[in-house]
C-alpha positions as CSV (number, residue, x, y, z in Angstrom):
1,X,26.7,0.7,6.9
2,X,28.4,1.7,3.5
3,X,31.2,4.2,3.9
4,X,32.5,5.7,0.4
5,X,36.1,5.8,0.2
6,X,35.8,8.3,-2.7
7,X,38.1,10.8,-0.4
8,X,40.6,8.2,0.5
9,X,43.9,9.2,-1.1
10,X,46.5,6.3,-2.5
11,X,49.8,6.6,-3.9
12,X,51.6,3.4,-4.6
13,X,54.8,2.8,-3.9
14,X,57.5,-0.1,-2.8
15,X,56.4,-3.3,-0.2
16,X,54.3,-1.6,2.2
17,X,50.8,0.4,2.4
18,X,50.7,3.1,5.0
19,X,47.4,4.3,6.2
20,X,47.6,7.7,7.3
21,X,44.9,8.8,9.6
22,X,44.5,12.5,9.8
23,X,44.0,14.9,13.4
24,X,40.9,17.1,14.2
25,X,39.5,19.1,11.8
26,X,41.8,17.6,9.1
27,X,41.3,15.8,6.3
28,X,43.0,13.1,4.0
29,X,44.5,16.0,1.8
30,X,46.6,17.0,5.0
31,X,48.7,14.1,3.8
32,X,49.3,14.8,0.2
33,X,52.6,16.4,0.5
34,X,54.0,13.6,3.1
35,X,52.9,11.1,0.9
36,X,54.7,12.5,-2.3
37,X,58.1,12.6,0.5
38,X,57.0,9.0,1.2
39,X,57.2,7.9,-2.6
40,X,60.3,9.2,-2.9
41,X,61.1,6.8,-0.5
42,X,59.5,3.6,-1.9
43,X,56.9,3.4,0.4
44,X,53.4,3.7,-0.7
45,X,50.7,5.3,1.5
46,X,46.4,5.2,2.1
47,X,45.1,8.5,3.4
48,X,42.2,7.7,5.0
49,X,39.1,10.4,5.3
50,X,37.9,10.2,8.9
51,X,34.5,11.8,8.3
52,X,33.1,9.1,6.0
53,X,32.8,6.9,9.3
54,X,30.7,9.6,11.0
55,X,28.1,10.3,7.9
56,X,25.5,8.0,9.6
57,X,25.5,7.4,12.8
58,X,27.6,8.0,15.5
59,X,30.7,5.5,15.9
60,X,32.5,5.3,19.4
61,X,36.4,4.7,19.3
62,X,36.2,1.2,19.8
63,X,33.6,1.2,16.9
64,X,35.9,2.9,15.1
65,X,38.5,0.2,15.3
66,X,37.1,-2.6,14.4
67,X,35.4,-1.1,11.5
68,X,38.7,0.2,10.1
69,X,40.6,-3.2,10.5
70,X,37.7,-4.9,8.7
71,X,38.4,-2.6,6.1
72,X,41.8,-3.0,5.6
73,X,41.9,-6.6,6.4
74,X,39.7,-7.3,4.1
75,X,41.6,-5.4,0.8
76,X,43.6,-7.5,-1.2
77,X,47.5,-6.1,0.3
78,X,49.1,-3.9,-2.6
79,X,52.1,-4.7,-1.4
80,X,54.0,-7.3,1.2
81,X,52.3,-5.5,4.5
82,X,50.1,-2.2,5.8
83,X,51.6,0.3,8.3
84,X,49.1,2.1,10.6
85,X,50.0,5.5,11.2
86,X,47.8,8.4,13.1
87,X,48.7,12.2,13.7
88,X,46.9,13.6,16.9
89,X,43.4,12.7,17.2
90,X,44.6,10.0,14.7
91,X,46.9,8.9,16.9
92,X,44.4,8.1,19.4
93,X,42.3,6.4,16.9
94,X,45.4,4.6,15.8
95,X,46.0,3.3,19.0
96,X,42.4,1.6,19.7
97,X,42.9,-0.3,16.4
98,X,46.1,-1.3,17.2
99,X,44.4,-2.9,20.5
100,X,42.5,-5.1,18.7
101,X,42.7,-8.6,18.3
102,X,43.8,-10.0,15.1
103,X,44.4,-6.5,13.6
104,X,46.0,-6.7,10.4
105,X,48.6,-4.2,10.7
106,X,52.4,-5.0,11.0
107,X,53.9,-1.9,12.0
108,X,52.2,1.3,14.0
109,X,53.5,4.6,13.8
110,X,52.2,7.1,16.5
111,X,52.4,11.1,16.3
112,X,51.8,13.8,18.6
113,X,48.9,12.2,20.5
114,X,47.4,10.9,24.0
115,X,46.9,7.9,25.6
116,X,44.2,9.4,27.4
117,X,43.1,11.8,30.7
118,X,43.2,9.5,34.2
119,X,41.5,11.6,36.5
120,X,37.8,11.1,36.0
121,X,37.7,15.2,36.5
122,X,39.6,15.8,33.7
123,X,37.9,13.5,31.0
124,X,34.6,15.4,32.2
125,X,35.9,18.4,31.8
126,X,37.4,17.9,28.5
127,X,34.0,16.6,27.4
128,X,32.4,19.9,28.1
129,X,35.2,22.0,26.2
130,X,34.7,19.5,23.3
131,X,30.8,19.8,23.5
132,X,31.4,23.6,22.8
133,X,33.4,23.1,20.0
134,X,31.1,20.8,18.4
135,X,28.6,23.5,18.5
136,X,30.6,26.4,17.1
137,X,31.5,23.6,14.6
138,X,27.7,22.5,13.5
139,X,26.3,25.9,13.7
140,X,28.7,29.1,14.2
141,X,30.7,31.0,11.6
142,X,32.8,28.8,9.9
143,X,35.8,30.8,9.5
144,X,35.6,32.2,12.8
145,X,35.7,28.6,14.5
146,X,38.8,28.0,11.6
147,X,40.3,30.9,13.2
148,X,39.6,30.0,17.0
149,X,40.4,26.4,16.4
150,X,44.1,27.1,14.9
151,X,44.7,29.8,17.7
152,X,45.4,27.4,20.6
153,X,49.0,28.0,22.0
154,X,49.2,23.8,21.1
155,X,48.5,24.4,17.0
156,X,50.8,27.5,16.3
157,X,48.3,29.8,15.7
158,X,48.4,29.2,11.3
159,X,46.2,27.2,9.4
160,X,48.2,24.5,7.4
161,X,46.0,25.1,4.2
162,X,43.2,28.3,4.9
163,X,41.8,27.2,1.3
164,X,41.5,23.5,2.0
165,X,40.4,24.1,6.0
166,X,37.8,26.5,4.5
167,X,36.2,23.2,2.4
168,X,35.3,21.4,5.1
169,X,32.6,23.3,5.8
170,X,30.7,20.9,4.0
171,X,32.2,18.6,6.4
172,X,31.3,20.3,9.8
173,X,28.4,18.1,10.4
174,X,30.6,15.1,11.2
175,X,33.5,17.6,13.0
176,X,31.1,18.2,14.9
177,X,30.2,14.7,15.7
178,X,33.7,13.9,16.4
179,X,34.3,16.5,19.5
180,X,31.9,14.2,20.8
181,X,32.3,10.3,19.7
182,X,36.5,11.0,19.5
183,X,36.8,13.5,22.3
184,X,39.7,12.6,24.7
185,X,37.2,12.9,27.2
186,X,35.2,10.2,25.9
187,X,38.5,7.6,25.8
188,X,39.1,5.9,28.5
189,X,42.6,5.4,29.4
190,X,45.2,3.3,27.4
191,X,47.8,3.6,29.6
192,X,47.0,0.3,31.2
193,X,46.6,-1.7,27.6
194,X,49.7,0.1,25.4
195,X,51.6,-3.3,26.9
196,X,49.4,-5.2,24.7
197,X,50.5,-3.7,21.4
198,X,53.2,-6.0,20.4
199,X,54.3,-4.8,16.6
200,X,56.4,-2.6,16.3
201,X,55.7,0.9,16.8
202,X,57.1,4.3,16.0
203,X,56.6,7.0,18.3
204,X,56.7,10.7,17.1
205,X,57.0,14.1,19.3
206,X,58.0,17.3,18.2
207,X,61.2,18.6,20.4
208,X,59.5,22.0,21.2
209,X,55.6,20.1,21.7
210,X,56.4,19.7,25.9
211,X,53.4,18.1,26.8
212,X,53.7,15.5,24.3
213,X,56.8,14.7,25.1
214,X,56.5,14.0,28.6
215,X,53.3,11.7,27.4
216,X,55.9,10.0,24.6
217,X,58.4,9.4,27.0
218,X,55.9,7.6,29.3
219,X,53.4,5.5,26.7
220,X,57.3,4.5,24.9
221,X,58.5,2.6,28.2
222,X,54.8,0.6,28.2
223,X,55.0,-0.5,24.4
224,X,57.0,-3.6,24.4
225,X,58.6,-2.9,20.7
226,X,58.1,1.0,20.7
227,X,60.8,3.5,19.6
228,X,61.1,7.2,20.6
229,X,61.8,9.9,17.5
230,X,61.6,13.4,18.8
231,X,61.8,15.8,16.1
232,X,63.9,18.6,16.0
233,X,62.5,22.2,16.2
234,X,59.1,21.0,15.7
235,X,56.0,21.6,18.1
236,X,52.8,19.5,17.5
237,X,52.3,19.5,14.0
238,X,55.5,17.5,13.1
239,X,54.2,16.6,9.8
240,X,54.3,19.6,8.8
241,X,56.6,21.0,10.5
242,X,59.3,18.5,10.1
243,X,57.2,16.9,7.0
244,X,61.0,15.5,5.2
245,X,62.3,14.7,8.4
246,X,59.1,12.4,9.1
247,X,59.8,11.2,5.6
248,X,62.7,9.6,6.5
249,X,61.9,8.3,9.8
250,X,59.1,6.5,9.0
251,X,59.9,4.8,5.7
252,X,63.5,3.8,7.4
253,X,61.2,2.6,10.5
254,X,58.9,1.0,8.3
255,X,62.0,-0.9,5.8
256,X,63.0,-2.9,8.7
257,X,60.1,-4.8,8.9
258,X,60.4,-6.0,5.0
């Protein structure tokens, strides 16, 4: 299956390529600013659009995974490595193709996301919120499921970009296919495997993001090479809300390895 990277966005910049993988109801755009903070910083970054791998077909996480590290293992390197870095639902996404055997990434950076739900209730009941979504996603108001969407206690209630979130309406046909391939109640639990990721690996959590926090604190102690940055006076969206602060975390994270 051919998946156009015409959305992709690149900026080069220093010894290592960053691939940004953006959250729910995101796109590659989210990362424009952060990338900008990033080249500042000699670090040079891939932001990845998510929906291309949904155009078709359906892709399961696992799917997901092995399609994206064929992708990037098979590019010539612009530079002396390639960072793997996922914000929420990327996160997750992150995390299965830093499971994989022989993936080609040499550094992980993790923000703001979940290893996955343990009680079989939960994932099953997650699944049926995420089915509901999907369908005021495919065929409700747009704006209204925008609106709705941002409102949860967990986003902050404010559309990063209204402008940008209101293009993606052309999009909604794979959004909607992601509440149900990508839904954390379609992931089975990591919590078991995180010991197998052995690069190193950066994990993010806003200060003020509780949830996350306690789910940071837990996946950091299970990651042999994993270190904890909690971000001050920031809730779930740290890129955003902590966006130079990130900056400067990540590209001193990601210097050490070069």
């Amino acid at each position: 299956m051919h998946q156009s990277k015409i959305a992709d966005e690149r900026r080069e910049a220093g010894s290592i390529e960053c691939w940004c993988l953006h959250g729910a109801v995101g796109m590659a755009a989210d990362f424009r600013s952060f990338a900008k903070q990033l080249a500042l910083r000699k670090t040079g970054t891939r932001a990845v659009d998510l929906w291309r791998f949904l155009e078709c077909q359906s892709m399961p996480l696992a799917s997901f995974a092995q399609s994206l590290n064929a992708e990037a293992a098979g590019e010539v390197s612009r530079g002396h490595g390639k960072a793997l870095l996922g914000y929420s639902m990327g996160g997750r996404l992150a995390l299965h193709a830093l499971l994989e055997l022989g993936h080609p990434w040499n550094a992980g950076v993790i923000i703001s996301a979940h290893p996955g739900l343990e009680p079989a209730a939960e994932r099953q009941a997650r699944r049926a919120s995420d089915t509901t979504w999907a369908t005021r996603a495919l065929t409700g108001n747009w704006q209204e499921f925008l609106t709705a969407w941002n409102a949860q206690p967990l986003l902050g209630g404010a559309m990063r970009d209204p402008q940008a979130s209101s293009s993606l309406v052309m999009r909604r046909r794979e959004i909607a296919r992601s509440y149900v391939d990508w839904s954390l109640g379609a992931q089975e639990p990591l919590w078991d495997r995180l010991a197998e990721i052995t690069i190193p690996v950066l994990w993010v959590v806003g200060e003020n993001d509780a949830k996350f926090l306690d789910l940071a604190h837990k996946a950091v102690s299970q990651i042999p090479k994993a270190t904890l940055a909690i971000a001050p006076h920031a809730g779930h969206r740290v890129p955003w809300e902590a966006e130079e602060w990130l900056a400067e975390e990540v590209s001193r994270f990601l210097s050490l390895g070069r």
